[in-house]
C-alpha positions as a Markdown table, in Angstrom:
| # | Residue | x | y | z |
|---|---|---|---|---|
| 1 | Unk | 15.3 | 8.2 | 8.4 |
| 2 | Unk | 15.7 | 11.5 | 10.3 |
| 3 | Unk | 15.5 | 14.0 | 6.9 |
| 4 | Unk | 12.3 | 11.9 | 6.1 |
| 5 | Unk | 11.2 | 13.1 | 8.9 |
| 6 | Unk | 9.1 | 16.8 | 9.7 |
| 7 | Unk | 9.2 | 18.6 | 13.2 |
| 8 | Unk | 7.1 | 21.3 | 14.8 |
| 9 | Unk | 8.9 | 23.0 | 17.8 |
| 10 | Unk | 6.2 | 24.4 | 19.8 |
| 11 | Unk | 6.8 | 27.8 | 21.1 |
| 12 | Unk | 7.7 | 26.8 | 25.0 |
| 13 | Unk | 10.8 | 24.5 | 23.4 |
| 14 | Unk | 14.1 | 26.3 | 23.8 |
| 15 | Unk | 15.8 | 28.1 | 20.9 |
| 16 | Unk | 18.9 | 27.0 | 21.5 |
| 17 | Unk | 17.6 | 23.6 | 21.1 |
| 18 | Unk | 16.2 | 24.2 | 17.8 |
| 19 | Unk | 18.4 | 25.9 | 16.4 |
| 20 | Unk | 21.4 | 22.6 | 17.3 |
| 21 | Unk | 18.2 | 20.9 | 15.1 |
| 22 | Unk | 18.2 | 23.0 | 12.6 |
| 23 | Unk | 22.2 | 23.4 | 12.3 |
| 24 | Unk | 22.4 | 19.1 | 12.4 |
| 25 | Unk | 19.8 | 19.4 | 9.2 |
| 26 | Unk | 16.7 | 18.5 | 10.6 |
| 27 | Unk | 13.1 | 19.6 | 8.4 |
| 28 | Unk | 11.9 | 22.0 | 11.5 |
| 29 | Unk | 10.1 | 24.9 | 12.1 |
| 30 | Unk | 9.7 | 26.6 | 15.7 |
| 31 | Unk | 5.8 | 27.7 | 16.8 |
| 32 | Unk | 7.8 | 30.9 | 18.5 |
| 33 | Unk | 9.1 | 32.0 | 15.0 |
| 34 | Unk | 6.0 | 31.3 | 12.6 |
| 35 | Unk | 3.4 | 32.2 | 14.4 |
| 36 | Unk | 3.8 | 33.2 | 17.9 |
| 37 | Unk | 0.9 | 32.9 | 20.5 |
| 38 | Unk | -0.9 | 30.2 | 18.9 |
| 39 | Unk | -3.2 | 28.0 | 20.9 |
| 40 | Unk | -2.7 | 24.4 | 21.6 |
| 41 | Unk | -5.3 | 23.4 | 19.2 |
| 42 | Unk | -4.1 | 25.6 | 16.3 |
| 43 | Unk | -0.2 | 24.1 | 16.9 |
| 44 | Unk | -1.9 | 20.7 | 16.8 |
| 45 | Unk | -3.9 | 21.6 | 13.4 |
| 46 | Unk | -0.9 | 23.2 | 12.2 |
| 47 | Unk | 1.1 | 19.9 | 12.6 |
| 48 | Unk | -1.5 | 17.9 | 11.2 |
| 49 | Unk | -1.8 | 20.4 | 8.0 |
| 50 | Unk | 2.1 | 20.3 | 7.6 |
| 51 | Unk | 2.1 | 16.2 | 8.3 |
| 52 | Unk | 4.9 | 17.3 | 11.2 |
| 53 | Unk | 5.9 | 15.8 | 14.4 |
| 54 | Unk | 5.2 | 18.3 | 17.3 |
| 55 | Unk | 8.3 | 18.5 | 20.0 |
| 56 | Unk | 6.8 | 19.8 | 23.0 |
| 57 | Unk | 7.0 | 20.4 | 26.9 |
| 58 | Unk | 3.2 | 20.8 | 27.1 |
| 59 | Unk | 1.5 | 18.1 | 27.9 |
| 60 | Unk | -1.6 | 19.1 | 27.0 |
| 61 | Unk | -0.9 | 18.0 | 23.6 |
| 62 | Unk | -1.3 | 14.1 | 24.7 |
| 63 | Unk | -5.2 | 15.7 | 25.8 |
| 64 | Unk | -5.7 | 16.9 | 22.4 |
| 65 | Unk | -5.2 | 13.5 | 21.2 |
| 66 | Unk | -7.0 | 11.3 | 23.5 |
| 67 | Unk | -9.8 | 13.2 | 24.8 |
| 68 | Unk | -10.4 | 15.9 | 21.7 |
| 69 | Unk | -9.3 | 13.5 | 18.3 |
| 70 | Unk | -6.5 | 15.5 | 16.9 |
| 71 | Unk | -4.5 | 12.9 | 15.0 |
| 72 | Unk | -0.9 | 13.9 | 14.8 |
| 73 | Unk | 1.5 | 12.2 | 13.0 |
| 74 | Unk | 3.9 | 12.1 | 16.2 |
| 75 | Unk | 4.2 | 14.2 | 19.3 |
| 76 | Unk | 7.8 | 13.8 | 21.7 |
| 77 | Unk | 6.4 | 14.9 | 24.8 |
| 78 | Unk | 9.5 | 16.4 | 26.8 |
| 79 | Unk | 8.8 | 15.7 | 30.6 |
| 80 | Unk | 12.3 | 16.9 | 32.0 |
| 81 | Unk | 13.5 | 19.5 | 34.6 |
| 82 | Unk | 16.6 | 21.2 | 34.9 |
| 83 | Unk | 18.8 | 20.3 | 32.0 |
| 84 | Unk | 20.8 | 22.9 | 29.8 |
| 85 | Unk | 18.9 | 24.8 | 26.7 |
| 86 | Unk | 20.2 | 22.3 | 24.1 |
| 87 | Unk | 19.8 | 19.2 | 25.7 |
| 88 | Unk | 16.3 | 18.4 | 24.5 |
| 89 | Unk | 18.7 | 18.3 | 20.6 |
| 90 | Unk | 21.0 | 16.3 | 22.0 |
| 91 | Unk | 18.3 | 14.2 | 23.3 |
| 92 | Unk | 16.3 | 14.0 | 20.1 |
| 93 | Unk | 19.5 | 13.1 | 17.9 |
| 94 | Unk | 20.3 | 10.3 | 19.9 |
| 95 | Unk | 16.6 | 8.8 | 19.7 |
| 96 | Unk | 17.3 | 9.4 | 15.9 |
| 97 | Unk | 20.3 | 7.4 | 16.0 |
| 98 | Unk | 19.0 | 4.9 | 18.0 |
| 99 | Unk | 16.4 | 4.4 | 14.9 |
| 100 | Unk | 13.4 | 5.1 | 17.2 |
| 101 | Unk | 10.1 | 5.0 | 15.5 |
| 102 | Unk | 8.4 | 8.4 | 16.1 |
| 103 | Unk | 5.4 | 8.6 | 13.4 |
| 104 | Unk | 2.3 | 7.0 | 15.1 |
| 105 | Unk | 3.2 | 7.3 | 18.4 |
| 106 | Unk | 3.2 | 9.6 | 21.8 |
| 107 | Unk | 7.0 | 9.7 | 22.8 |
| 108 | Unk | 7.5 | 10.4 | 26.3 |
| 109 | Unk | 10.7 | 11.9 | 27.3 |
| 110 | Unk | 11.5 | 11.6 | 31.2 |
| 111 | Unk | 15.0 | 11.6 | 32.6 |
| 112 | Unk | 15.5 | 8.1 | 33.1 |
| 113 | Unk | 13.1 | 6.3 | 30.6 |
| 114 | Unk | 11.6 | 6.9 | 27.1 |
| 115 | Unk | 7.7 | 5.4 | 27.1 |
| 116 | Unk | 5.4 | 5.3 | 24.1 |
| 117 | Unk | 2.1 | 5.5 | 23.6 |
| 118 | Unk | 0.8 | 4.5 | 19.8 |
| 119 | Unk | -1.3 | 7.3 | 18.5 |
| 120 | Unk | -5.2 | 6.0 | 17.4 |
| 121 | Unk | -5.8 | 6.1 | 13.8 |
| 122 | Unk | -2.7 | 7.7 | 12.9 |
């Protein structure tokens, strides 16, 4: 299921991490690299245009969603601290692996648990 799948990397999500996505064949593009600078609301529209999932550290992204409308087709919301520069890959591929379902839903990220929230209208 993971090539079916689209990601946007916004521009706070380490390049080292990316590019382990990239290099394990993952459809991705990094925020950082296309257009750097954008605002929350433009990397949310530019998800939504592409039909991507956004892979983020920022939570404001989850905002967008329930208090402004924007109807992503995913978002995996990191909330981690002090980890390496590619572990947020290594993190991602597992979930893949582990045939997690990522389009209509908030993925949370946290050290010890994965939580989900189901996207409205998605």
């Amino acid at each position: 299921m993971s090539t079916m799948l689209r990601w946007l990397a916004d521009e706070h999500f380490p390049m080292p991490a990316f590019t382990r996505l990239v290099d394990a064949g993952l459809d991705i593009r990094h925020v950082a690299i296309e257009q750097w600078g954008l605002s929350d609301t433009a990397v949310m529209q530019m998800a939504i245009d592409q039909q991507r999932i956004v892979i983020t550290f920022d939570g404001d992204h989850g905002t967008l969603v329930f208090k402004d409308g924007y109807r992503p087709i995913g978002i995996v919301y990191f909330r981690i601290d002090d980890y390496l520069p590619e572990t947020p890959a290594y993190i991602l591929l597992d979930l893949l692996a582990s045939n997690l379902v990522f389009i209509g839903y908030i993925t949370v990220v946290e050290k010890e648990m994965i939580r989900q929230r189901v996207i409205p209208n998605t």
